[in-house]
N, C-alpha and C positions, 0 to 999 in steps of 0.2 A: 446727744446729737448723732453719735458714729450707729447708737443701739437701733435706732428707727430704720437703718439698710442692712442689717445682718443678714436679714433672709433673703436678702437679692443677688441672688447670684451674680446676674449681669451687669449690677451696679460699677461704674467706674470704681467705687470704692473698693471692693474686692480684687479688682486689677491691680489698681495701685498699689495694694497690700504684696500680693502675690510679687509685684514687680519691688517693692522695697525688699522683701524677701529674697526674690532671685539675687538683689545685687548685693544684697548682706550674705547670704550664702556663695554668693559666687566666691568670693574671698577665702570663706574657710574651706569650702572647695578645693580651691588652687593650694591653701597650705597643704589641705591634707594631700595632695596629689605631690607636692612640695617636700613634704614631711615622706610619705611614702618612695619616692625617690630618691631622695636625703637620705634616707634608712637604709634603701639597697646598697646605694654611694658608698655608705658611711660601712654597713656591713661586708660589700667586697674591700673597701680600705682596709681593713681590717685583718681582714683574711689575708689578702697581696701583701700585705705589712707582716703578719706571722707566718708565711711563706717566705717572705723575704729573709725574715730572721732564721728560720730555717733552713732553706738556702748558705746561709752564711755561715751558718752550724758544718753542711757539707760542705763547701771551699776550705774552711780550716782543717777539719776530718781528711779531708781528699790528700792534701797536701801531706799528711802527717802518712796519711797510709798509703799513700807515695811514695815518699822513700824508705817504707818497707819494701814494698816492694822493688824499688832500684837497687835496694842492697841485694833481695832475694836476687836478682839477675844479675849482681857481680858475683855473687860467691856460685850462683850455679854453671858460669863460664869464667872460673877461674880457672887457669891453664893447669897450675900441679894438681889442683881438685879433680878436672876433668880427667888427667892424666892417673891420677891417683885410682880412681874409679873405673877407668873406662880403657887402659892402656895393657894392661895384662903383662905388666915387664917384672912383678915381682914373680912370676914364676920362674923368671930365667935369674933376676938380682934380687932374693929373699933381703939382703943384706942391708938394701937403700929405703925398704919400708920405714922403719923409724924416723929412721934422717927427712924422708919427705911427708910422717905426719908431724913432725916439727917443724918445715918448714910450712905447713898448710897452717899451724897454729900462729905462724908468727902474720903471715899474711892476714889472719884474721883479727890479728891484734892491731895492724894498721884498719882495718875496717872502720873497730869498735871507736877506734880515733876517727875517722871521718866521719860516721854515723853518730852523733853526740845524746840525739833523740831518740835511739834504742835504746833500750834498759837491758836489754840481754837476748844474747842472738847462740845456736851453736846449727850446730850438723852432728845429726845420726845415722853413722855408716851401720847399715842391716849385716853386711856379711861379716864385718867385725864384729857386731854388736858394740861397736865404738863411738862415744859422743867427744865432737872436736869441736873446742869453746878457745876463743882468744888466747893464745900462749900457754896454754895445755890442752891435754887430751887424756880421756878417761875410759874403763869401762861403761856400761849403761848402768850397771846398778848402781856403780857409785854415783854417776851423774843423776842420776834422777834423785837417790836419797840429798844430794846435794843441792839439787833444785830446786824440786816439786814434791818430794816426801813432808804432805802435810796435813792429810786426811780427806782430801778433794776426791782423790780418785787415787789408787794403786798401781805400783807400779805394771801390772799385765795390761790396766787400761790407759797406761801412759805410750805401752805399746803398741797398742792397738792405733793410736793416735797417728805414731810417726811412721807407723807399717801399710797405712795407706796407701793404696795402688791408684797410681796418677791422680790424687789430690791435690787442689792448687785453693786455697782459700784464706776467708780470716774464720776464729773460732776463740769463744771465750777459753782462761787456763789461767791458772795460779802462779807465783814462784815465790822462792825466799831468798830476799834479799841478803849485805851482806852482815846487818843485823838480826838477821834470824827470823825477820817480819814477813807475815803472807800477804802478800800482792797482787790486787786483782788484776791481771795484764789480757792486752788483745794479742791473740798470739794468730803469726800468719806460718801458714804451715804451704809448704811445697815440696811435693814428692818428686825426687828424679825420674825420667822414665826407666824404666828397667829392659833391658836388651838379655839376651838369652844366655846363661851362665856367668853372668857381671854382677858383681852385687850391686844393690841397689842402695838409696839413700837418700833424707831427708833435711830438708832444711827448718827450723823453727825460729824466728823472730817476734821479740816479743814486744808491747811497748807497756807502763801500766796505768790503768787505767785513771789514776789519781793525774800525771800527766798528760792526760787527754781533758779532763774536767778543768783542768789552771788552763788550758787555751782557750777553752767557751763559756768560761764563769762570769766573763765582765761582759757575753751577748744578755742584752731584754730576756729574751726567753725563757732563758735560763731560770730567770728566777721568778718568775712565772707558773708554771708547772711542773713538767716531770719531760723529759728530753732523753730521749734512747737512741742506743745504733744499734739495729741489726741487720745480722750476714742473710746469707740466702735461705738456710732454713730456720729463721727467725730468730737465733737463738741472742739472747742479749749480750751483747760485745760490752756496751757503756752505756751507764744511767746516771742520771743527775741525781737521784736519790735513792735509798731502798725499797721506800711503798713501791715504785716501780714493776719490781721484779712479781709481789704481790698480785698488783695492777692489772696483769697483762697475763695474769692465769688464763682467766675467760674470754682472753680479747680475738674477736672474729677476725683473727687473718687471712681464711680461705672467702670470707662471708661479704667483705667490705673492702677491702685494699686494693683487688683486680678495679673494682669500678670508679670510684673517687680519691683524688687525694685530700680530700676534707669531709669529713662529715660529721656527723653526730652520733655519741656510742651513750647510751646508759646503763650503768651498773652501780647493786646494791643503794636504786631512788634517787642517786647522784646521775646527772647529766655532763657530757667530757665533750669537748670539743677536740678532735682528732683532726694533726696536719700530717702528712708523710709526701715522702719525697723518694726519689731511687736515685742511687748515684751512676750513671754511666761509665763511670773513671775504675771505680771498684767495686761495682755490683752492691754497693750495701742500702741498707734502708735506715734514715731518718724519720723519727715518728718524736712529733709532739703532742701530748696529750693534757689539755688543759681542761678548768674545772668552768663552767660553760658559765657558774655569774662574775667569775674573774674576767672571762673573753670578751660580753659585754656589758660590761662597767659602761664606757662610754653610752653606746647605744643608746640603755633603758635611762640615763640621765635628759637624752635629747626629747625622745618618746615623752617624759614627763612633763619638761619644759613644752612641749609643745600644746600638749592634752592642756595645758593652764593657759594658753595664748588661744587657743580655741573658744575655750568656754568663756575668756572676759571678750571676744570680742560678740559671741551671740547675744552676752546680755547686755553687752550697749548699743547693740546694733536693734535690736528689739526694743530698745526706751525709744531710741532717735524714731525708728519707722511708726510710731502711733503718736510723736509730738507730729511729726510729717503730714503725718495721714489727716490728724485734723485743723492742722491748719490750711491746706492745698484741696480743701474739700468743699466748703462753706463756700467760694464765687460761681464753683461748677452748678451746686447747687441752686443758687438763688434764680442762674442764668435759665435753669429747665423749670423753673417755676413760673419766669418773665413769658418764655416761648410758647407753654402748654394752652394758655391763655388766648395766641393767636395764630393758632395753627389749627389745619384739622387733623393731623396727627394724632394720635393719643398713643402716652407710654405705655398703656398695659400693667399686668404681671410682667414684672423680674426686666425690667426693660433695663439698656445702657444709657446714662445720660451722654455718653460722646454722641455715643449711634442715634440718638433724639436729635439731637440738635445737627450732625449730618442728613439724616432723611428730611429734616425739614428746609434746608439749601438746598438739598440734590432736588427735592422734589419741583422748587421754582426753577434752578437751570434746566431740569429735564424737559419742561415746559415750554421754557423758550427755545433749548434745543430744537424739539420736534416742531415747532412754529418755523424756526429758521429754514430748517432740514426740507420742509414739505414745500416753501417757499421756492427753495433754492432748485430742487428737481423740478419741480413745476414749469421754473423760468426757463432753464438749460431744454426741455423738452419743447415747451413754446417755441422757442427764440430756433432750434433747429427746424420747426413746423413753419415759421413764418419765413424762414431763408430759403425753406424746400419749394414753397409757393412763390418767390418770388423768381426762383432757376425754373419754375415750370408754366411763368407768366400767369398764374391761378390767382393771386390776389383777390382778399373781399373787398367790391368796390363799395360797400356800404361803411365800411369803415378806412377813416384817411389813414393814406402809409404814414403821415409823418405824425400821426397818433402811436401808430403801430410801431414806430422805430423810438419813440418814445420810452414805451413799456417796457420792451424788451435791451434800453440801453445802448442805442443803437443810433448813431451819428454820422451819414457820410458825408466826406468832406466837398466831394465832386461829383457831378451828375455822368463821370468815366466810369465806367463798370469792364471787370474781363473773367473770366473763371478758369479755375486749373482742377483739372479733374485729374485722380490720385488710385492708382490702380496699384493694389498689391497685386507682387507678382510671384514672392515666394518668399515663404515667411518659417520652415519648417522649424530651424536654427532656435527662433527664437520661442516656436512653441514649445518645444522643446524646453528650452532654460525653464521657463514661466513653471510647465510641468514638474520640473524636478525639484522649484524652489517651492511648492507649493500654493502658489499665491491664488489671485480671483480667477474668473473666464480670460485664457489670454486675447482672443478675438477683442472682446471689449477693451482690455488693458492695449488692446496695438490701436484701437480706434483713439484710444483718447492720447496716446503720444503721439500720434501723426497732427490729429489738434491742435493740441500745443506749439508742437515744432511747427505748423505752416501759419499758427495766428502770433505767433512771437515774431517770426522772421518776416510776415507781411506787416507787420505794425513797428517794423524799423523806421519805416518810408510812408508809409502805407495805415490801411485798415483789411484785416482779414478775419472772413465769419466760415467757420467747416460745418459741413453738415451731410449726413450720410443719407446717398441716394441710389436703393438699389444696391449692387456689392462694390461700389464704390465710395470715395471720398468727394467732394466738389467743396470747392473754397472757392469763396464769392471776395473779389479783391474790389474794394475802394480807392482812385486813386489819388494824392494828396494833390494839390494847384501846381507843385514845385514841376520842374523836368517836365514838360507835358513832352518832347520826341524822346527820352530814353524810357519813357513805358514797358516798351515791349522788352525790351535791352532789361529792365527790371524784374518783368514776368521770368524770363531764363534765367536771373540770377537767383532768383525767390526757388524757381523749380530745382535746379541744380545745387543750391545750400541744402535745401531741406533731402534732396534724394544721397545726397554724401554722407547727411550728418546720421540719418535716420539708417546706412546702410553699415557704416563705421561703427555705430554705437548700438544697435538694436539688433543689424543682420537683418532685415527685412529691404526688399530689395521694391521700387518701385516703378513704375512708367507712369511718365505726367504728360499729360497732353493739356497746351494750351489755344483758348478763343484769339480770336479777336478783340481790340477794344470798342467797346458802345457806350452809346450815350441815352441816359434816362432810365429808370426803374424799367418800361417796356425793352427795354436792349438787355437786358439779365438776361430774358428767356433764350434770346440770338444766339447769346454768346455760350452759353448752357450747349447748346446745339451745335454749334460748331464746336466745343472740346470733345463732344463724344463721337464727331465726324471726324475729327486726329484721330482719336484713341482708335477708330477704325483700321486706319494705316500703322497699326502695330504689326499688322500680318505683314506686311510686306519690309518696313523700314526697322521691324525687331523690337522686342523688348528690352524693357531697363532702359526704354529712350526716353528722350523729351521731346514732343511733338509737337511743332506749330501749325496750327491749322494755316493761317497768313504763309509762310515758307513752305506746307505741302502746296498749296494752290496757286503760287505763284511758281514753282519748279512745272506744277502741271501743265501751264499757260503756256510755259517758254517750252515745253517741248510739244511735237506735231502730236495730233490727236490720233495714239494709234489705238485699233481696235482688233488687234491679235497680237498674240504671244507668238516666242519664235518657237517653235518644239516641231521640225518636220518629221516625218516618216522613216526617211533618211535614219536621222541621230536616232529616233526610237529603235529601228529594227538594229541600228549599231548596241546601243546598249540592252536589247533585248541578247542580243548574239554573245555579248562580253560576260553575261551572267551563265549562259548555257555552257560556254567551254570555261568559265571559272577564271576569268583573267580579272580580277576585283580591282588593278590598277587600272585599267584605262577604261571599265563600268565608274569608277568614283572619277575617273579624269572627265568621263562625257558629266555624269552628272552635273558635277560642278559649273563644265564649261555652259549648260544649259542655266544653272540658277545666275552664273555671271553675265551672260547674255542679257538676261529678263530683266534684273534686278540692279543691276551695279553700272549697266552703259547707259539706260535710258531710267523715266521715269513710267512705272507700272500701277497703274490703278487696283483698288482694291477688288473689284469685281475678276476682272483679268487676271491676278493673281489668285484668288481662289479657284478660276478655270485651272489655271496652271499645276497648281499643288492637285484639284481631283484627275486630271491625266496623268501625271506623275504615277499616283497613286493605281490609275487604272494600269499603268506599264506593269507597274508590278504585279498585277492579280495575273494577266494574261503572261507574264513570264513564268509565272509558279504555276501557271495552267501545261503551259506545254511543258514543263519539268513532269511529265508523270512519276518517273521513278522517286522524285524527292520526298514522295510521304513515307519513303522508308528511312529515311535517315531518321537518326536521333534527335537532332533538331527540330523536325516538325511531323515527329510520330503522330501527336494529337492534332488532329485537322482544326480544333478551336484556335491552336498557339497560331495556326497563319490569321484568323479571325483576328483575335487581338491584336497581333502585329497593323492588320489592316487599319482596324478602329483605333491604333493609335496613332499612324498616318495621317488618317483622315479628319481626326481632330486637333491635330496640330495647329497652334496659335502663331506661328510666325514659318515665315521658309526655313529663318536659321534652323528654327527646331526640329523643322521636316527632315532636312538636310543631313542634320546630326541622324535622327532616327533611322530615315532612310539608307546612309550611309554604313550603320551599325548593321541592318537585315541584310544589305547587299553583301558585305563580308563574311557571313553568315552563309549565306545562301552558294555565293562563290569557291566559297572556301569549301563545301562538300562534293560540288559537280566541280570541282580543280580533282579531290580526291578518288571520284567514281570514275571521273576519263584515264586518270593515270591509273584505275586497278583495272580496268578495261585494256588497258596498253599490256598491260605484266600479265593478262590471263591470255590472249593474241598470244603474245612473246611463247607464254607457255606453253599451247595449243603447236605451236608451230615446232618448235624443240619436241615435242613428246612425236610428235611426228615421223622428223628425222632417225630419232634413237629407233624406232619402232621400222623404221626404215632400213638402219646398219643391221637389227638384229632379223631382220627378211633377209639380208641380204650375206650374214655370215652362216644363216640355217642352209642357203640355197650353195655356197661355196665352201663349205667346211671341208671337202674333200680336196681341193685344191692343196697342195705340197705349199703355194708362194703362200696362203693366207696370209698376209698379216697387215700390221696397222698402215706399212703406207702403201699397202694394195688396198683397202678401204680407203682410205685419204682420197687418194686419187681417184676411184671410182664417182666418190661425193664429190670432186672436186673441192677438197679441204686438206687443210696440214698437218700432217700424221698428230705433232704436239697436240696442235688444238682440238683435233679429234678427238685424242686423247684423256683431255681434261675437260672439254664438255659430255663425252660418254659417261664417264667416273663420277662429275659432279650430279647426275640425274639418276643416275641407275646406282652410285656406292658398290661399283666394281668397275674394274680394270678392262681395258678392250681385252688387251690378250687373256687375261682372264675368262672371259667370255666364250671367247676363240676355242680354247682348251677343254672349258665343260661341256660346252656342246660337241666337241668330238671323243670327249669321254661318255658323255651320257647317249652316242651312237656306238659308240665301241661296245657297249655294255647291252644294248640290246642286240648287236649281233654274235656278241657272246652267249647269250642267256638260248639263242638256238642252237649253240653245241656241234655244230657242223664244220667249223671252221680256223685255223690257228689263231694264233695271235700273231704272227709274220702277215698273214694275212688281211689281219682287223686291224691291225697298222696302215698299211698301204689303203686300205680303204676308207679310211678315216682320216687320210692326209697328214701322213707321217712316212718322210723319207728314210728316218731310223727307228728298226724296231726298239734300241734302247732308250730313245729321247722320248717313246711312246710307253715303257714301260715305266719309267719316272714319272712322268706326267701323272697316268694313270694311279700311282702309287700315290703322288702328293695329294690328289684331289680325293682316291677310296682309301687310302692309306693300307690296300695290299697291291701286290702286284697284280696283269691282269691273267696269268699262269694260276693264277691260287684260285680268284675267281671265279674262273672257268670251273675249279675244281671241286671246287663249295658248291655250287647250279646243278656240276652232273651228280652230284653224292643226294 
């Protein structure tokens, strides 16, 4: 049965397959992703676990080579030792040398008591060539034959050891114990500093290395691999074993240890898993080095186990999905066999039975769909055509209305009729939104929520039909038998919910103006006509209102039939005059008082307001006519920008707007000729000052010669106060009156020197100068020679 779909691709069977599949592999999927996770887990466990053990390797080490070095820092400030070394008294008492290296031995013999975990410690004095060991003290040669004489190294290289200049370390070294046995020991070596003719001297402590192994023998590790310390240039202090030493011929210390402290080494086909560590306390290095299928033992156990939970579950997973597959196969089938029969569908090549037997539902809902669909626009377009005919009194009289109201669904309850006609008045907000959310035409999308919101809220009480006439809205209201006087009282609540709810929630802001109520299908057309007779008195009563035609025409009645506006001659040439000198407060105070006059004491028809708003508009052309200079300002450099300013005057839909508009050009306009009178005042002011200045300095050319010159014989002459003469001379000119005074009768002094006829006693006196010294000063400060030199320089 399954063989007859094999080659169908599209068959649901192949799905199916595919999909028992995905969810059979999903599983081993998730192990393997499980497993592979598990594995890193399990392999940094691993790792962090023989780090740790390592670690713990260096806390026991640290400790141990800790109080080596605590010992090294008591015996290298120990007081007779220092003294010993560094005090220079044996030159003067030869005699207390001995006595003070027995006493330094005894002190060392309490050391060796406190230090339990040294194996052996001394000091090699250089200038003696003396080694001083707990309760004696020796030559060197004996001490070493005593020590370390045991084929390691000789004694020149045992000197070399402790003849090191400021070395402070640990270093692998032998010794012999007190059975004559060679001991592999860490020996910590520290050199004295040496100061300039003192001898110098070393300290050596040793521990060995057999005691170091009994501290870390019962760590894991340990017995694991191969466990090393080494110092700073590598050299091996302690090893767990002796392949070790072997081990670590070829091992990349410059190659691998800066980068990692774990990695992978192989040598001689063997692979090592390599841990190191660095000790901060003692500079030393810990290196574990294990044999890489000891490291994971674990690991490749889990790896195994898993690879076998893998493979039993594909091959049951793979029995179950082909008992599945044909049992859940056979209804699907028989079902596209039943279908194919009464459809006109056909499956084709390689077709899907789901997708069969979908196309052939979809294709009868599609059906009725599109039946519904064409119905339903059909009706909504009719039903707005048959309510637009009955606001425009058009009705086919060949066909009865109450067929017509039939068709379209359509039941009034009262032979009352009134209309609210629905003016958007600004809507920008919400085009806006619509635009940025992407959605359909919002025009369209704002007609049909204005719909709704006026035929939900008319059908609280009521019956209400919208339909769009022109670039308006008109709702045709039905009224129910109940209330027949709060009608009207209805109409304003109807207009006012919907202008709140629609301005609250949408931001589209609207003016309703309502009819009249009438009675009989013929009374639609009336009251059609009287809403858009309100919506007229927007110009004057403002937008965003509600307008009743009944309460405009009854305010018109109760007041006298007037047939002019107030705007005299008078108030125009006042606020013509208020924009020329630029006073913008009391141009906006006439305005006003003029639209409060018109609009706010009496009632004003629509005709007569429009008179009012185009003279308004005419003040302003003839005020910017007699501005000639103003097409220089920046304001209205382009003679188009008065243009527009005008046409948007002039098409203003209500006074308020005018008002505002107007308002804005007046300050505008004010605001420049306020600025051009007052530069008109400062350049006068100017004119007049360059004057006067121009005047003193006629008038000190013509009196220079005068002995009194000075500032308050000018004062007086102006009739002005020496001071202020003073500081408005200075503030225009940036020189001083008497300065003034001074160079003009030096630069005449100087020309009737340059004739050579005449002293300088004399060119004093003629120049208006009582003393020829207060005339040779002068003369000097302003040429900076005297005027005896100058004379003399002219005749040369």
């Amino acid at each position: 049965m399954l063989g007859k779909f094999q080659i169908n691709r599209r068959s649901v069977l192949l799905t199916w397959l595919l999909s028992y599949l995905a969810v059979l592999l999903l599983p081993v999927l998730m192990s393997v992703i499980v497993y592979t996770q598990s594995s890193k887990t399990l392999e940094n466990e691993i790792n962090q676990a023989n780090q740790s053990l390592l670690k713990q390797v260096r806390e026991v080490m640290d400790n141990q080579f800790e109080s080596m070095e605590r010992l090294n820092f008591e015996l290298t400030w120990n007081v007779r030792l220092q003294q010993f070394l560094f005090s220079g008294k044996y030159q003067i008492y030869p005699n207390e040398l001995l006595y003070d290296l027995h006493q330094i031995t005894q002190d060392l013999l309490l050391y060796r008591t406190s230090y339990s975990l040294i194996d052996l410690f001394y000091i090699y004095i250089a200038n003696s060539n003396q080694v001083l060991m707990p309760d004696v003290y020796r030559d060197a040669p004996f001490a070493y034959n005593l020590i370390h004489k045991n084929g390691v190294y000789n004694y020149e290289q045992w000197l070399q050891i402790v003849n090191q200049k400021e070395f402070k370390g640990f270093i692998p070294m032998s010794r012999i114990d007190e059975s004559g046995n060679l001991r592999n020991t860490v020996a910590y070596i520290s050199t004295y500093r040496k100061e300039s003719d003192k001898p110098g001297a070393t300290n050596v402590i040793m521990v060995d290395q057999s005691r170091i192994l009994r501290a870390i023998e019962n760590i894991e590790l340990f017995n694991k691999g191969h466990v090393l310390i080494l110092n700073e240039a590598n050299q091996v202090l302690v090893t767990s074993s002796k392949e070790s030493v072997n081990l670590l011929k070829d091992f990349p210390f410059d190659k691998e240890m800066p980068e990692s402290n774990m990695f992978l080494w192989e040598k001689d086909g063997l692979n090592y898993e390599v841990t190191y560590i660095k000790s901060d306390r003692s500079k030393l290095k810990y290196l574990s080095i294990i044999p890489s299928q000891l490291f994971w033992e674990k690991a490749e156990r889990v790896r195994n186990l898993t690879y076998m939970s893998i493979f039993i579950s594909l091959l049951g997973g793979i029995s179950l999905t082909y008992v599945f597959l044909r049992k859940n196969y056979n209804p699907v089938r028989r079902l596209v066999t039943a279908l194919s029969g009464k459809t006109e569908l056909t499956g084709g090549q390689g077709y899907n039975e789901f997708r069969f037997i979908e196309q052939a539902v979809d294709h009868t809902l599609v059906e009725m769909a599109k039946i519904m669909s064409e119905r339903k626009k059909q009706y909504h377009i009719l039903r707005s055509n048959f309510v637009g005919r009955m606001l425009k009194g058009k009705l086919n009289e060949q066909i009865p209305v109450d067929e017509s109201l039939a068709t379209f669904n359509m039941q009034f309850a009262t032979d009352d009729f009134a209309v609210i006609v629905l003016y958007v008045q600004e809507s920008g907000t919400f085009h806006e939104r619509i635009q940025e959310i992407g959605s359909t035409d919002p025009q369209q999308l704002m007609q049909f929520i204005i719909t709704n919101v006026m035929e939900e809220l008319a059908a609280q009480n009521h019956q209400g039909y919208v339909t769009e006439m022109e670039d308006s809205l008109v709702c045709l209201i039905n009224f129910s038998a109940k209330d027949p006087e709060g009608r009207m009282e209805e109409l304003v609540r109807i207009s006012k919910d919907a202008q709140a709810f629609i301005m609250s929630k949408y931001h589209i802001s609207l003016t309703l103006s309502i009819s009249g109520i009438h009675s009989g299908i013929n009374g639609i057309s009336q009251a059609y006509l009287e809403a858009l007779d309100a919506m007229e008195y927007k110009l004057v009563m403002g937008s965003k209102e509600i307008l009743s035609y009944e309460d405009i025409h009854q305010n018109a009645a109760m007041e006298e039939a007037d047939t002019v506006y107030y705007y005299p001659l008078q108030v125009e040439l006042q606020l013509i005059n208020y924009v020329k000198i630029g006073d913008f407060p009391m141009a906006r105070q006439t305005l006003d008082e003029i639209i409060e006059r018109n609009f706010k004491r009496s009632f004003m028809s629509v005709p007569l307001g429009r008179c009012l708003m185009l003279n308004l508009v005419s003040t302003m052309i003839k005020t910017i006519s007699e501005l000639g200079y103003i097409e220089d300002s920046l304001l209205i450099r382009n003679p188009r920008r008065i243009e527009k300013r005008i046409e948007r005057l002039a098409t203003c839909e209500t006074i308020q707007e005018m008002q505002v508009q107007m308002t804005e050009f007046l300050e505008k306009v004010c605001e420049y000729t306020s600025n051009k009178r007052q530069q008109n005042i400062q350049q006068s002011k100017q004119r007049v000052m360059d004057e006067r200045i121009q005047q003193i300095v006629n008038y000190i050319n013509e009196s220079y010669t005068d002995p009194n010159l000075n500032i308050s014989m000018i004062g007086s002459h102006f009739d002005m106060k020496p001071a202020y003469l003073s500081k408005l001379f200075k503030d225009h000119t940036n020189e001083g009156l008497l300065d003034s005074i001074n160079k003009t009768r030096v630069a005449r002094a100087k020309s009737i020197l340059d004739e050579g006829s005449r002293n300088v006693s004399d060119v004093a006196t003629s120049v208006g100068f009582n003393d020829v010294n207060a005339f040779i000063r002068t003369f000097k400060k302003y040429e900076g020679i005297t005027p005896g030199k100058y004379k003399e320089m002219k005749e040369e």
